[in-house]
C-alpha positions in Angstrom: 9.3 -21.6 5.1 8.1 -21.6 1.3 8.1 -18.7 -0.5 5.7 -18.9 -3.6 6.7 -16.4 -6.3 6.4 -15.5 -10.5 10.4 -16.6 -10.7 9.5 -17.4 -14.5 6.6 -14.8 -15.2 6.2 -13.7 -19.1 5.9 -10.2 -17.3 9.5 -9.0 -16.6 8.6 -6.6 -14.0 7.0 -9.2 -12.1 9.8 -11.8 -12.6 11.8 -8.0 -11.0 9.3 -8.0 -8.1 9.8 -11.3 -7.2 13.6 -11.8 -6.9 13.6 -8.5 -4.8 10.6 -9.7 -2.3 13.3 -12.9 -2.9 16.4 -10.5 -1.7 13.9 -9.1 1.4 13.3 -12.5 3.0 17.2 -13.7 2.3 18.0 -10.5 3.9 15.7 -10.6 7.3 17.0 -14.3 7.4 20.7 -12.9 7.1 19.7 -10.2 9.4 18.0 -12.1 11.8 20.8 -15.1 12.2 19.3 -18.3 12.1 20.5 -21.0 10.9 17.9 -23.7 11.5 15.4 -22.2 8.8 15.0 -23.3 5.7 13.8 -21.5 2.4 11.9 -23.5 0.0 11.9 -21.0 -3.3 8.7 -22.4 -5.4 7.8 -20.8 -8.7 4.3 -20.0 -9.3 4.8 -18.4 -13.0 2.4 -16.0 -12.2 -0.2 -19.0 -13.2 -3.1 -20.3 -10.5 -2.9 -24.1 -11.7 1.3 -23.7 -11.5 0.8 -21.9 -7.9 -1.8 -24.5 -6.4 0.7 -26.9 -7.6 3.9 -25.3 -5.9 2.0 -25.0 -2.8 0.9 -28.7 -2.6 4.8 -29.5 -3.4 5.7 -27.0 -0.6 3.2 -28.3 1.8 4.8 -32.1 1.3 8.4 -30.9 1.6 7.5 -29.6 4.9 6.6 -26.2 5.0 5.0 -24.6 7.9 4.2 -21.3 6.2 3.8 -19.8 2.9 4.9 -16.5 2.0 3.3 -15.9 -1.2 1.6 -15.4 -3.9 2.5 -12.3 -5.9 -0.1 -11.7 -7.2 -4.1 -11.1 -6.4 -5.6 -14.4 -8.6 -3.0 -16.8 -6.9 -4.1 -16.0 -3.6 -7.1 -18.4 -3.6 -5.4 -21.2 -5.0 -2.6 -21.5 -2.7 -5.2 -20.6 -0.1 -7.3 -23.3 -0.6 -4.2 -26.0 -0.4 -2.8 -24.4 2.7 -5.9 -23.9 4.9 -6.6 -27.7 4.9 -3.2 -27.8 6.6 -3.7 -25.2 8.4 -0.6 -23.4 7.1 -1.1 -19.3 7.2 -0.4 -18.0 3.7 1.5 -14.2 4.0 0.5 -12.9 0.5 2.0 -10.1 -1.5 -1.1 -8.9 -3.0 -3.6 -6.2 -2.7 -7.3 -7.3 -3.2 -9.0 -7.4 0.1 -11.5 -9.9 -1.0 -8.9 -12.4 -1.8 -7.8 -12.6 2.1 -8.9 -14.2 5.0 -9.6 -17.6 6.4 -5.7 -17.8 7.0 -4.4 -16.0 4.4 -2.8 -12.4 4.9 -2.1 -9.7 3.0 1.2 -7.7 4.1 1.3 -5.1 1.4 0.1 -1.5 2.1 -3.3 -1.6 0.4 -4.4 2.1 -0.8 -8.1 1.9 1.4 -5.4 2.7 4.0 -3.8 5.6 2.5 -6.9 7.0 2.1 -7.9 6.3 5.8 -5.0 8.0 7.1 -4.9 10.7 4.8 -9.0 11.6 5.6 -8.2 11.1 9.0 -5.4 13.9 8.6 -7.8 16.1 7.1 -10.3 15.7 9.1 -8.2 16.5 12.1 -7.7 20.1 10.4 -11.1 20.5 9.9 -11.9 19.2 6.3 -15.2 18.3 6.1 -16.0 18.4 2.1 -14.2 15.9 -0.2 -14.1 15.5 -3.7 -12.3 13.1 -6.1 -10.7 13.5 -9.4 -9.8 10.2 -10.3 -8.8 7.9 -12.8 -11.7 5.4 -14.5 -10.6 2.1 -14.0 -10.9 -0.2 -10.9 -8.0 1.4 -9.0 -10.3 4.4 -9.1 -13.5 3.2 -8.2 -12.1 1.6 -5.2 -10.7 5.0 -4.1 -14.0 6.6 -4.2 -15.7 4.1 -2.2 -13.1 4.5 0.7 -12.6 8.1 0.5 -16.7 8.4 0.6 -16.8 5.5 3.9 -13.9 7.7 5.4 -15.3 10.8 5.4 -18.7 9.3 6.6 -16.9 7.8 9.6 -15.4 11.4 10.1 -18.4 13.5 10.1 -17.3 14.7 6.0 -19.3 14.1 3.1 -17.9 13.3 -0.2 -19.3 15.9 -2.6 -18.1 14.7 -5.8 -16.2 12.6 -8.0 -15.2 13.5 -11.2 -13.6 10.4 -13.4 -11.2 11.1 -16.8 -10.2 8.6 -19.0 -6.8 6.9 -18.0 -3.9 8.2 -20.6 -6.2 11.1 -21.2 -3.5 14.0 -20.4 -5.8 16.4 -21.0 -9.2 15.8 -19.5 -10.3 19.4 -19.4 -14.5 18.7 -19.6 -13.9 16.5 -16.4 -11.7 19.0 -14.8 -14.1 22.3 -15.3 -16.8 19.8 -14.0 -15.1 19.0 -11.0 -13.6 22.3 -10.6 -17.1 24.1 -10.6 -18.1 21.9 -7.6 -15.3 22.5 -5.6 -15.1 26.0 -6.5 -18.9 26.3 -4.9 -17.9 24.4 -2.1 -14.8 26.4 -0.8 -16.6 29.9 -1.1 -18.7 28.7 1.5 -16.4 26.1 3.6 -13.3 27.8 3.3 -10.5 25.8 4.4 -12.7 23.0 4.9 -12.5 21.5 1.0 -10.0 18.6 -0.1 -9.5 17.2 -3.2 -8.2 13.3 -4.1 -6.1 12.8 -7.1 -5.5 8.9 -6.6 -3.0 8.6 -9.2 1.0 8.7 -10.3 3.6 10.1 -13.0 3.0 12.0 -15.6 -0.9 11.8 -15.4 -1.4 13.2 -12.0 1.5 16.1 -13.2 -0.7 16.1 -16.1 -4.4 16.4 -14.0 -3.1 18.2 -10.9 -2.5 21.3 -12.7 -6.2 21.6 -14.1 -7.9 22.5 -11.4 -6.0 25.9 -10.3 -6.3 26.5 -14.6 -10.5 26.3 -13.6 -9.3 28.8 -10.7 -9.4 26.3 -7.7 -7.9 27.8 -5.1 -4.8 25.3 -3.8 -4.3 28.0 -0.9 -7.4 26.9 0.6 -8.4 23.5 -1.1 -6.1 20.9 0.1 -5.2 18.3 -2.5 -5.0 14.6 -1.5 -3.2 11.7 -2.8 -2.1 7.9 -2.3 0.9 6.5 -1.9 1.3 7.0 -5.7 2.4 10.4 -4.9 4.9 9.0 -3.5 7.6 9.6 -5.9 10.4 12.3 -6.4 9.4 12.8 -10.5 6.2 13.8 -9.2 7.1 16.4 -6.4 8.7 18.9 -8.7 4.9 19.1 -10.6 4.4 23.1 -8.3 1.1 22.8 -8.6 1.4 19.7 -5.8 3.4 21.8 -3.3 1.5 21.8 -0.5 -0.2 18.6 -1.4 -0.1 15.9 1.0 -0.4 11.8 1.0 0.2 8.9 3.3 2.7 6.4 2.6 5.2 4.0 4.9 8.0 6.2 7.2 10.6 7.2 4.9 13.3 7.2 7.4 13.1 3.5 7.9 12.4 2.5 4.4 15.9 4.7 3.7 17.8 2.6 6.1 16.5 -0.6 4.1 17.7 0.3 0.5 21.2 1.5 1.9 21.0 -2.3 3.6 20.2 -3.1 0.2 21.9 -1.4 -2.2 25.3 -2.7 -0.1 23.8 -6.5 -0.5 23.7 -6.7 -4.0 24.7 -3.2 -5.6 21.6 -1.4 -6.9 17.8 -0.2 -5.4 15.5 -2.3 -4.3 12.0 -2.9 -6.2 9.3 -1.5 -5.0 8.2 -4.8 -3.3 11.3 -5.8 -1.6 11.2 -4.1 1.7 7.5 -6.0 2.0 9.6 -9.3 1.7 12.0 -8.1 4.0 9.0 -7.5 6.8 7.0 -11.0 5.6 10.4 -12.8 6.4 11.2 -10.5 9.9 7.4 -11.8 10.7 7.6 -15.0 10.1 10.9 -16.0 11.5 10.0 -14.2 14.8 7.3 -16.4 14.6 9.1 -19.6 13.6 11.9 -18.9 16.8 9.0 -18.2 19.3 7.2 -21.8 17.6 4.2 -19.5 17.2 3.2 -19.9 13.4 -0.8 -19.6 13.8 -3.1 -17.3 12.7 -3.4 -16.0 16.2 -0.1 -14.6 16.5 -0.5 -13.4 13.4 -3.4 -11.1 14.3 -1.5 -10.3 17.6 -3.3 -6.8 18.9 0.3 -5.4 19.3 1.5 -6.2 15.6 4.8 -6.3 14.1 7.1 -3.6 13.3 9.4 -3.4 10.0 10.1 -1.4 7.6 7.2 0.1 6.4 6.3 1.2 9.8 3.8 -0.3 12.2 1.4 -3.2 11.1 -1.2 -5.8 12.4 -3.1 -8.0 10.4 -7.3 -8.4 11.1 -9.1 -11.6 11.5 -10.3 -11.1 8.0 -6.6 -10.8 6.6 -6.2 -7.5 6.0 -3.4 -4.9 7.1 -4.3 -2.4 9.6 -1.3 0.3 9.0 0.3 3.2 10.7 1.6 5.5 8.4 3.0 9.0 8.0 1.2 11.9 6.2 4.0 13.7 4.0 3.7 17.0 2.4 5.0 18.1 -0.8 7.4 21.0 -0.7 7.5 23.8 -3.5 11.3 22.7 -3.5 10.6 19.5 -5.1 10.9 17.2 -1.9 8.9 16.0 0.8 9.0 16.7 4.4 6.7 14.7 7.5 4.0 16.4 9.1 2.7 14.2 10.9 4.5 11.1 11.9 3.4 6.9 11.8 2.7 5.8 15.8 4.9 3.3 16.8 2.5 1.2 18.5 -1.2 0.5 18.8 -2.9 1.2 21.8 -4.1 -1.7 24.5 -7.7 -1.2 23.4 -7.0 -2.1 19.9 -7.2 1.5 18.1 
């Protein structure tokens, strides 16, 4: 089992990343207690030519899958060696038009946040949605999945207002917004949510602008991404009530304690998504059923981040939880990720 990785990356949060998605797959090994697998660690300095190269080296040393790359522009060239040897590729990146034709991506890509999350809202009877995003390409992909959500749903999305990432204080695009929203819930009341795809300090920095244009969070529900999902954020009062989708937290917990105990300190961010790749493909490896059709298996694979099953394109069909933000700085669930997918393949 290789495992392609940025050990040597200039970028020292990626060379972070990659020994934790390291620690992960070491751990579900440990965890899983076989002894007849072997690792083949491969460092793909964050650099296509350097990755294409590591996965031709890992392909003659024997390797009947690849876990890796980190990240999106490897994904191809590793790709392009493996699939002539028909060896599935479990990638840790995020671009949906870098997967398929046997490679995978097992991360938790943000079209599925927003999927669940419109889903949730739609469920309580949202039927206008509006974004307030940030203009980059994070954003632009947002709009276009919060607009085919709400389509899918019956919802509309009424407007998207864009500010300048590092902007702080982007109070033309907020009164802009605001107006449209403002409109909107005096005649759909209840039925208006707002997305605020973004993290830190600039969604504590954004959030608040709305209710300063007098939207009213009582009845406008305000959305996020799993970028919401951390504690620094939740103590922003203008987000209590606010709600996002993001991985169970109960079993992601139970990971970083297994963690923290292995080797003395949190996880990165990206660890528990090696811990799952590894789970996967060693469950695969004992069965001797490494092939891209149990890999897209209707019934999927459970880890740590909840519920998951891959499509025949390579993407990750998730089941997540919808948290809510409480006015006491923490989050509670409100509605809890399914533990299995049903026969018919919803």
């Amino acid at each position: 089992m290789a495992v392609l990785l940025p050990f040597s990356s200039t970028n020292a949060n990626a060379r972070k990343q990659a020994e934790g998605v390291m620690e992960g797959i070491e751990a579900a090994l440990f965890n899983a207690g076989m002894d007849n697998i072997i690792l083949l660690p491969k460092d793909t300095a964050g650099v296509p030519a350097t990755a294409e190269e590591a996965a031709k080296e890992a392909l003659a040393d024997g390797a009947t899958l690849i876990l890796g790359p980190l990240f999106n522009h490897n994904i191809t060239p590793v790709n392009t060696v493996a699939a002539k040897a028909k060896v599935p590729v479990l990638s840790f990146g995020t671009d949906p038009t870098k997967s398929g034709n046997g490679a995978y991506l097992v991360t938790v890509p943000a079209e599925e946040e927003v999927a669940r999350i419109v889903d949730w809202a739609s469920l309580k009877g949202v039927t206008q949605f509006a974004m307030f995003g940030p203009d980059n390409a994070y954003g632009r992909r947002m709009e276009k999945a919060l607009e085919r959500e709400a389509l899918w749903r019956g919802g509309r999305l009424i407007k998207s207002v864009y500010y300048t990432p590092g902007d702080l204080a982007p109070t033309a695009e907020a009164q802009i917004l605001s107006a449209t929203v403002r409109e909107a819930d005096k005649y759909n009341p209840g039925k208006v949510a707002v997305l605020i795809p973004d993290r830190g300090n600039q969604l504590r920095a954004v959030a608040p602008l709305l209710q300063y244009y007098d939207v009213n969070v009582d009845s406008v529900k305000l959305l996020g991404t799993g970028l919401w999902n951390d504690p620094e954020v939740w103590r922003e009062p203008t987000l209590a009530g606010g709600v996002f989708a993001a991985p169970p937290p109960e079993t992601l917990e139970r990971y970083q304690s297994q963690h923290v105990r292995f080797y003395g300190e949190q996880p990165p961010s990206l660890s528990s998504l090696g811990y799952d790749a590894g789970l996967m493909a060693l469950a695969m490896i004992a069965s001797n059923t490494v092939s891209r059709a149990s890999i897209e298996r209707m019934d999927g694979f459970l880890g740590t981040n909840g519920l998951f099953r891959f499509r025949a394109d390579g993407t990750p069909e998730r089941s997540l939880a919808v948290l809510e933000v409480k006015r006491n700085g923490t989050v509670t669930t409100i509605d809890p990720a399914r533990r299995s997918f049903a026969a018919d393949g919803s």
